[in-house]
N, C-alpha and C positions, 0 to 999 in steps of 0.2 A: 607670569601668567595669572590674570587674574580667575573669578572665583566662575564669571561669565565664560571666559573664554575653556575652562577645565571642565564646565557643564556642556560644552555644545561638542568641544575635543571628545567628552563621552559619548555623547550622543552619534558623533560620527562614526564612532568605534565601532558601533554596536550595528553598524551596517554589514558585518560580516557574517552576521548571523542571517542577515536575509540571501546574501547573496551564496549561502552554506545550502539554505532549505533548495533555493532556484537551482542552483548544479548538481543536486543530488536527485531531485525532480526529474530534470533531463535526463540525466544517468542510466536513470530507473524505467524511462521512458524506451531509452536507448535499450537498456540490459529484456526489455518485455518485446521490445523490437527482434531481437533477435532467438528467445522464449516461441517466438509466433512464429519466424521462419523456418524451425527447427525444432519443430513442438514434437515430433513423433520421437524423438533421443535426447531432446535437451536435459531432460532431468538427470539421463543414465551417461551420458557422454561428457568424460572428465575436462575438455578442453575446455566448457564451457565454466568449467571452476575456476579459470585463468580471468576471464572477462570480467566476473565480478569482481574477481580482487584486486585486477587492474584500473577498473571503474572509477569506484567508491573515493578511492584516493586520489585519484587526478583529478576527479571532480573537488573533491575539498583543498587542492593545493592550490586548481584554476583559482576557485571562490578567495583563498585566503592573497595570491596573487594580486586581483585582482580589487579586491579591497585597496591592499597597502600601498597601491600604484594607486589608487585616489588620493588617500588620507596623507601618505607621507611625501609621492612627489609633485602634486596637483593636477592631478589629469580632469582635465576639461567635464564640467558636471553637465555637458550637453553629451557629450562621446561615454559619460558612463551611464544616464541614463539613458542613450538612445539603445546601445548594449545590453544594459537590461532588459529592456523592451522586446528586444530581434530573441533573447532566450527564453523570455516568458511567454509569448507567440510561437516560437517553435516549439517550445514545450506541448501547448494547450495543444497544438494542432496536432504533431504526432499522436499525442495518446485518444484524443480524439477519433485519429484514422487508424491507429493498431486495435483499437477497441471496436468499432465498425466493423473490419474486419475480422476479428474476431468471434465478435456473434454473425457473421453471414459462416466461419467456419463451424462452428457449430449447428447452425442450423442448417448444413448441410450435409455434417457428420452425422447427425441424429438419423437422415434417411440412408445410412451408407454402415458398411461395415470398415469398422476402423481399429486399431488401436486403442485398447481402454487410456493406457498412458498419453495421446493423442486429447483424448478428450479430457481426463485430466488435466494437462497443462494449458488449452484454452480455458478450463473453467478459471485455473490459477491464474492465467492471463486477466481474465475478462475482472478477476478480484482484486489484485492489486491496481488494475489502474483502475476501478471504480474507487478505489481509494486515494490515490492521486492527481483524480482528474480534478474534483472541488479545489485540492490545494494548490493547484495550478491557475483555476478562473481565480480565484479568490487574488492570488497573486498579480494578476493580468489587474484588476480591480482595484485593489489598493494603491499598487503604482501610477494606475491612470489621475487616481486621486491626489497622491501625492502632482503629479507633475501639475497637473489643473490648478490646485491652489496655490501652489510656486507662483505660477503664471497671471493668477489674478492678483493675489498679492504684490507682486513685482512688478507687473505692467500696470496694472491701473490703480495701486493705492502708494508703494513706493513709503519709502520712509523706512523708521522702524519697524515697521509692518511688515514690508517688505524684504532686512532681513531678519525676522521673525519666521518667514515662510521656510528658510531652509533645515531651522530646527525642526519646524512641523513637517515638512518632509519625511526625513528621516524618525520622527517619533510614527508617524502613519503607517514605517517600513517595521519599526520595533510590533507595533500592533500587528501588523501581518503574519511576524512571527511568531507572537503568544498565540493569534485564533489559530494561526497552521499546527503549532504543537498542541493543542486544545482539543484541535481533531483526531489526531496522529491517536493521542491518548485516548479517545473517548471511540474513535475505530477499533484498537487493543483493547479496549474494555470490553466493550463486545465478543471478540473474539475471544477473552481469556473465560468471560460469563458460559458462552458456550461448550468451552473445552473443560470449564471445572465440574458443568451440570452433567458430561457425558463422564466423569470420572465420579463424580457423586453417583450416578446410577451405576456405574461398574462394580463401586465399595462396596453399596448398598445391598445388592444384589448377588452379591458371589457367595459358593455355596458355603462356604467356611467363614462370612461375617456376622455375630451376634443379631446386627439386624434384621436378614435375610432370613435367620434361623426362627426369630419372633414372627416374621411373616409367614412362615410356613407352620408355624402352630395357629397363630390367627385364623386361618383357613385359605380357601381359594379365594385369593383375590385378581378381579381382571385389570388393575395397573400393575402386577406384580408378574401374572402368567407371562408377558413378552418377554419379559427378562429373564425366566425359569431357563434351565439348563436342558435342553430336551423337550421342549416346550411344542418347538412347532414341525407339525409333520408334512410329509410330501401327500400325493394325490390316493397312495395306498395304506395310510395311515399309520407309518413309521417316522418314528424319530431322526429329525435331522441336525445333526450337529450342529449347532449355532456358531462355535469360534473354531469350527476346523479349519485344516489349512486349504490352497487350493488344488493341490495334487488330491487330497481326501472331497473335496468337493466333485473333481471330475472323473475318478472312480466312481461314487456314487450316479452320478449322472450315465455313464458309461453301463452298469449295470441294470439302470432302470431303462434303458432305451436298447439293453441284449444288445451293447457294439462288441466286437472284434475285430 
């Protein structure tokens, strides 16, 4: 095998990484699908630990299957890309229509008394697939490009050229999956920014940290009062516990409105 044929053997290899992101996509489409139909217990109800862990792997066994039934026994590159196609369409479409659904469920939970954990798992609904849905169009996009210039190349220039197109193919596929993980990472950035700034103000802020203790010699300051311990009071001018639990919150509540 020469040094041409080891370069393009690569390059076909490396289609398993796209067809890894596309089944894990669905999967995730699938697992938020059933997140939506079962949103008032899905988080507390153990059966639903099963699904995911049954998911994630059979979608990566399908993906790696499904590769090597390309690569090693030549299954027809009209039948794997039309296949490709029918999952990155069924993809975009579902999360498209879980998410649609989704925010009509909210906005009509907003007028309704519901389940806090309800509204909860559509917000987590509505977040992961806004995360998913770009890497899905994205998907749908790349592929169309890939097949289009296969098709110009091959049909109306032919030659070398023509196969030239099917390495460009698959390098267009390799692209799809750096910008996909690109995002992946750069959505995680985001959210780790967030999560470290509300633990920077937690540090920050607690009664026993050096800094907190400088702020309170400094004097009264109003970016520091929200986060004092006792800080904010009810409509009679007492102190409400800011990190109590919720049994101590509905006590409280219970005694300001005289129930029995």
């Amino acid at each position: 095998m020469n040094m041409n044929m080891k370069a393009t053997h690569i390059v076909h290899q490396k289609t398993i990484g796209a067809n890894v992101l596309r089944t894990t996509f669905l999967s995730l489409a699938i697992e938020r699908f059933f997140a939506t139909a079962y949103s008032l217990d899905y988080e507390t109800n153990r059966r639903f630990i099963l699904l995911v862990i049954i998911l994630l792997p059979v979608s990566y066994l399908f993906a790696f299957v499904w590769s090597i039934s390309f690569l090693k026994y030549g299954l027809p590159y009209l039948v794997f890309v039309s296949f490709m196609t029918c999952l990155d369409i069924l993809g975009t479409i579902s999360c498209l229509m879980i998410s649609r659904y989704n925010r009509k469920l909210r906005k009509f939970n907003l007028r309704t008394d519901i389940k806090l954990s309800q509204r909860y798992q559509i917000d987590e609904n509505l977040r992961v697939l806004a995360i998913i849905r770009p890497l899905m169009i994205s998907g749908v996009v790349f592929l169309s490009l890939s097949v289009w210039q296969r098709f110009i190349l091959k049909v109306f220039v032919g030659g070398e050229l023509g196969y030239f197109s099917r390495n460009l193919f698959y390098l267009l596929l390799e692209v799809y999956v750096a910008l996909a993980c690109f995002m992946l990472v750069k959505a995680s950035k985001w959210r780790f920014k967030d999560r470290l700034f509300t633990l920077s103000q937690r540090i920050r802020h607690h009664p026993q940290s050096p800094i907190s203790f400088a702020n309170l010699i400094d004097g009264e300051s109003s970016i520091v009062q929200p986060f004092r311990k006792h800080h904010i009071t009810n409509v009679l001018g007492e102190n409400i516990e800011t990190d109590a639990s919720f049994s101590d919150h509905f006590k409280m509540l219970e005694k300001f409105w005289d129930y029995k």
